[in-house]
C-alpha positions as CSV (number, residue, x, y, z in Angstrom):
1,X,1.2,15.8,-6.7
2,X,-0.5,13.2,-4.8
3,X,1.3,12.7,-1.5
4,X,-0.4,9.4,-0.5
5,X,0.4,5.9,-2.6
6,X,-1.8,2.4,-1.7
7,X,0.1,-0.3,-2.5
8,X,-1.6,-3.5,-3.5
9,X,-0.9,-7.2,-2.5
10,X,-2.4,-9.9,-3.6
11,X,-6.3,-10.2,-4.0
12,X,-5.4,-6.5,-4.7
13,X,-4.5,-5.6,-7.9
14,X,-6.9,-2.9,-8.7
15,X,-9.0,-0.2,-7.1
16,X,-12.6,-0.6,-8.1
17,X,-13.3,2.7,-6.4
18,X,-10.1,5.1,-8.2
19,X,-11.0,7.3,-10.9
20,X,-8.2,6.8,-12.8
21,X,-6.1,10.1,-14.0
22,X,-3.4,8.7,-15.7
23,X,-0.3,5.7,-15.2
24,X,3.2,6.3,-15.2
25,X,6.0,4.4,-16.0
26,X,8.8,5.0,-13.5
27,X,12.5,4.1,-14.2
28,X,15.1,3.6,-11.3
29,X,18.1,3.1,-9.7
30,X,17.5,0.0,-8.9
31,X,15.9,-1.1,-11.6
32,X,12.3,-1.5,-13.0
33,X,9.0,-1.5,-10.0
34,X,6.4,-4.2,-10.4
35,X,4.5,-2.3,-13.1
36,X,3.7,1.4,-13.6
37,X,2.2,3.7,-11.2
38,X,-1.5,4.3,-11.4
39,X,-2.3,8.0,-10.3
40,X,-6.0,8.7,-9.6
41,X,-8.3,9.9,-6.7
42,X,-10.5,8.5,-4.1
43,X,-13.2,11.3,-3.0
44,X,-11.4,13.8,-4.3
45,X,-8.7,13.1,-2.7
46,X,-5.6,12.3,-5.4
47,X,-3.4,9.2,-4.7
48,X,-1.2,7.0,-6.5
49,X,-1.4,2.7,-6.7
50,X,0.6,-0.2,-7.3
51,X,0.3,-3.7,-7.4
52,X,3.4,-5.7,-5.7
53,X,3.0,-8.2,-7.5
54,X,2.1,-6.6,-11.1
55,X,-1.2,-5.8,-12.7
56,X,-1.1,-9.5,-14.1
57,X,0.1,-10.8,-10.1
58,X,3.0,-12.4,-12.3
59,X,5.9,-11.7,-9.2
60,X,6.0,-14.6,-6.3
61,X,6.7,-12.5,-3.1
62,X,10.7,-13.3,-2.9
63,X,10.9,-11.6,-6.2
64,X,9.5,-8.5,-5.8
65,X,11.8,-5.3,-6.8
66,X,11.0,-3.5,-3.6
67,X,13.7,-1.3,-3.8
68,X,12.5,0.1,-6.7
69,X,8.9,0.2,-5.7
70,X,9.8,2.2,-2.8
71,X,11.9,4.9,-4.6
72,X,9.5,5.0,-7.5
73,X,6.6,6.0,-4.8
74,X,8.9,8.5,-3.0
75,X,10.0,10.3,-5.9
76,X,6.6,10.7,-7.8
77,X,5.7,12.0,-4.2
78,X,4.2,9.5,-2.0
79,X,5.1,10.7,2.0
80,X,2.5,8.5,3.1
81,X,2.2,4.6,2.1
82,X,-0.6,2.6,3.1
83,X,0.4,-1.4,2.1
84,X,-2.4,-3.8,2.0
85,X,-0.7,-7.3,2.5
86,X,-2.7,-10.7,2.6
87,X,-2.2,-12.8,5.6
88,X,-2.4,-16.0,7.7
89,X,-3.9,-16.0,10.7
90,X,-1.6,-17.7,13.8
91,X,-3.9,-16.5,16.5
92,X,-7.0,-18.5,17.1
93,X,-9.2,-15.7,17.1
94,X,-8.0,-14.3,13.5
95,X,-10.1,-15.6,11.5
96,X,-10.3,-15.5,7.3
97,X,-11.2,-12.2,5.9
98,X,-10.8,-10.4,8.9
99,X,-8.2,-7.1,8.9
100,X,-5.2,-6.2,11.2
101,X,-3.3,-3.7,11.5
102,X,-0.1,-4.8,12.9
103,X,1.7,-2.2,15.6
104,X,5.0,-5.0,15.0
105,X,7.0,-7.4,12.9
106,X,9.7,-10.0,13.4
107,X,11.6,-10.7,9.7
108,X,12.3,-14.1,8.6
109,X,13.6,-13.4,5.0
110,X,17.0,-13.9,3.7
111,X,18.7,-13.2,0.9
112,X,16.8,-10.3,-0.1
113,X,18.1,-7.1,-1.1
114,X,16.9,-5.0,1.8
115,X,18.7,-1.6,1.8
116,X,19.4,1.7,0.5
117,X,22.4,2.1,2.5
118,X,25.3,0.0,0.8
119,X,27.3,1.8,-2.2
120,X,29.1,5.2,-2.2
121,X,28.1,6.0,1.4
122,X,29.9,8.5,3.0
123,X,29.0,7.2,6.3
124,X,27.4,4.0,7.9
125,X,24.0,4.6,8.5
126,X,21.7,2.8,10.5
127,X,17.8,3.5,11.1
128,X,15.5,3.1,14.7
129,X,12.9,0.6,13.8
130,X,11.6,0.5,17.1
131,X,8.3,0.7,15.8
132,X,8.1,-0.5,12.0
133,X,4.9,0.9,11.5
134,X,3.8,4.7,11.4
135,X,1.3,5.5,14.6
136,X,-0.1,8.1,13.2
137,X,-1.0,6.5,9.9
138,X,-1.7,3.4,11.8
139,X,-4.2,5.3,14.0
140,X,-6.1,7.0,10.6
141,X,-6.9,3.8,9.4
142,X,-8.6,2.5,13.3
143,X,-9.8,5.8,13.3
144,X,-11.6,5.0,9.8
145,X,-12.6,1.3,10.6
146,X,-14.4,2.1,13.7
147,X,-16.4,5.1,11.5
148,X,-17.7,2.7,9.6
149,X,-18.2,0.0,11.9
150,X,-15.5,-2.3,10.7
151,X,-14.4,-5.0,12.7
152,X,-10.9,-5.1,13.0
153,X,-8.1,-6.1,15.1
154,X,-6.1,-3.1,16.0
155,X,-2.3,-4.7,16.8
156,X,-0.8,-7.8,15.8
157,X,2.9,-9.0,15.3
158,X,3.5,-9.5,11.7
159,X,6.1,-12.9,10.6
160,X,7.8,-12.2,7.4
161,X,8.8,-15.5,5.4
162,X,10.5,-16.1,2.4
163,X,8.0,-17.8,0.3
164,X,6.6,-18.5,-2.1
165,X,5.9,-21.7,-0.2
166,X,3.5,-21.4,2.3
167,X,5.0,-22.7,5.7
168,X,5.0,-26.0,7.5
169,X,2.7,-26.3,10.6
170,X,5.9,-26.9,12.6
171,X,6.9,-23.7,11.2
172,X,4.4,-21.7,12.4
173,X,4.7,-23.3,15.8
174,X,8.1,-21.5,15.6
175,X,6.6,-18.2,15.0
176,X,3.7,-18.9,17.4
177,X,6.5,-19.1,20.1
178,X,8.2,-16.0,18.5
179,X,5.3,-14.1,19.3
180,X,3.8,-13.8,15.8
181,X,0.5,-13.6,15.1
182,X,-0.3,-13.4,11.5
183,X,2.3,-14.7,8.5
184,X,3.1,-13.4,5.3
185,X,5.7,-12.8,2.6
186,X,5.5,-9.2,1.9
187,X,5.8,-7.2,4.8
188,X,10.0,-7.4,4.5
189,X,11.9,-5.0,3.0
190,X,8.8,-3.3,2.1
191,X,8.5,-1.5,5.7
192,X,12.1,-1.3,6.4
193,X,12.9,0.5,2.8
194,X,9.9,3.2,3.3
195,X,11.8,3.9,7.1
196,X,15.1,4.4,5.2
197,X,13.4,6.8,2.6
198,X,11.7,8.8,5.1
199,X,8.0,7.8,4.0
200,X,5.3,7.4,7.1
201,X,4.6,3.6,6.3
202,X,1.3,1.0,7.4
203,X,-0.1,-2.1,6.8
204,X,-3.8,-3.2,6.5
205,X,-3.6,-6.9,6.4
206,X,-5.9,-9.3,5.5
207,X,-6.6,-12.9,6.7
208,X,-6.9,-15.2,3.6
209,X,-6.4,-18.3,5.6
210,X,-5.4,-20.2,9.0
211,X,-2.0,-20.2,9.1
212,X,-0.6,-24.3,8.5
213,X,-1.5,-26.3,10.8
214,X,-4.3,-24.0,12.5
215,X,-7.0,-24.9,10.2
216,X,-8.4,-28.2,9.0
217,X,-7.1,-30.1,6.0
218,X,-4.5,-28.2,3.3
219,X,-4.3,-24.4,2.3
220,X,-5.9,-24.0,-0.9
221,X,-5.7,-21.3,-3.2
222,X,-9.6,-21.4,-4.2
223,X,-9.5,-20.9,-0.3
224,X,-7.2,-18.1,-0.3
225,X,-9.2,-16.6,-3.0
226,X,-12.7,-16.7,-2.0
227,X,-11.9,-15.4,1.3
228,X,-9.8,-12.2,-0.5
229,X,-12.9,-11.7,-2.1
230,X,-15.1,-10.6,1.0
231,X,-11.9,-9.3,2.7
232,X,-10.9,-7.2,-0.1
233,X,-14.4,-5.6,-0.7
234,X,-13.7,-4.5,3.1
235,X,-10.4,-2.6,2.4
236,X,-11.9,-0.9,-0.3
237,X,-14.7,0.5,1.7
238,X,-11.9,1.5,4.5
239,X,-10.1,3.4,2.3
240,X,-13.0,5.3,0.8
241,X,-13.2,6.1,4.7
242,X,-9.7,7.0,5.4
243,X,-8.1,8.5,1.8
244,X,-10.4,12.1,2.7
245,X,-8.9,12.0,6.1
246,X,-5.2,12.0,5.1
């Protein structure tokens, strides 16, 4: 039972480099996950993958089922979750298709369903996120960048927006002042639900543009896509790194 899942954002929706074992259609509580799981292996090493936003990247960001993502992962075995989100970069110096792993977040989403713990409890519960992010897993994947020789930046504090707009450059002024440096749409529930169910939790991020009002003219998505492209081809060759170390 493979005890490490990848979960795939956008740009993402695949894993060139899994030998494929078998996929597995997962029913739950909560409904149905983005799309089944694919179970495979990475140098020998067995892991399972799914796409947040479906194999077909059909799901806008506010409508992802992460509930059901989550549990699916936990009960086909997934401890450990590495979640590969695409970005925009705040800070001046991160650039398109450069990676971050980011040590915080600050969470700007609403209306979302974003717990585990709210029908039939016997108690209240509450969880320390203190630190959204699993160190150790966090720490694996520097480990692995610096193997290879990977540029990356090594902490970052991760905004969470609604979506699926992208936001106004007044917007991420706001966020700027927050102490954000990269923005996306993913990164809430997602990291809160894997604390809640016990699962060691990270995110590889990956600038696909300057963040609004950081760059020059409008956000495109032929932008957004072409710079996937490169980053992408770099998370793939990170976790060939890392997946044999976990």
């Amino acid at each position: 039972m493979a005890k490490l899942a990848i979960i795939g954002g956008t740009g993402l929706t695949s894993l060139k480099n899994l030998e494929i074992i078998n996929r597995e259609v997962v029913h739950t509580p909560y409904g149905e996950p983005s799309g089944p799981l694919t179970h495979g292996s990475i140098g020998g090493k067995e892991i399972m993958f799914l796409a947040r936003h479906g194999y077909g990247h059909t799901i806008p960001p506010h409508k992802v089922n992460y509930r059901a993502n989550l549990w699916a992962l936990q009960a086909a075995g997934a401890e450990r979750i590495i979640a590969v989100n695409a970005v925009g970069g705040i800070r001046s110096d991160l650039l398109p298709g450069h990676i971050v792993f980011p040590h915080q977040l600050i969470d700007y989403t609403w209306n979302r369903i974003n717990t585990y713990f709210e029908e039939g409890l016997t108690h209240v519960t509450h969880i320390d996120f203190t630190t959204p992010y699993c160190e150790e897993l966090r720490q694996v994947l520097i480990d692995g960048a610096r193997a290879i020789h990977l540029p990356v930046v090594e902490e970052g504090v991760y905004a969470a927006t609604q979506g699926p707009r992208l936001e106004t450059a007044a917007e991420i002024d706001k966020l700027e002042r927050d102490g954000c440096d990269l923005v996306g749409m993913t990164g809430m529930p997602e990291a809160a639900l894997a604390r809640e169910l016990g699962v060691c939790y990270a995110c590889c991020a990956v600038v696909a543009n300057m963040a609004a009002g950081r760059g020059v003219g409008a956000i495109t998505m032929e932008e957004i896509e072409h710079n996937l492209t490169s980053g992408m081809d770099k998370v793939r060759a990170l976790l060939e790194c890392v997946v044999p170390r976990i």
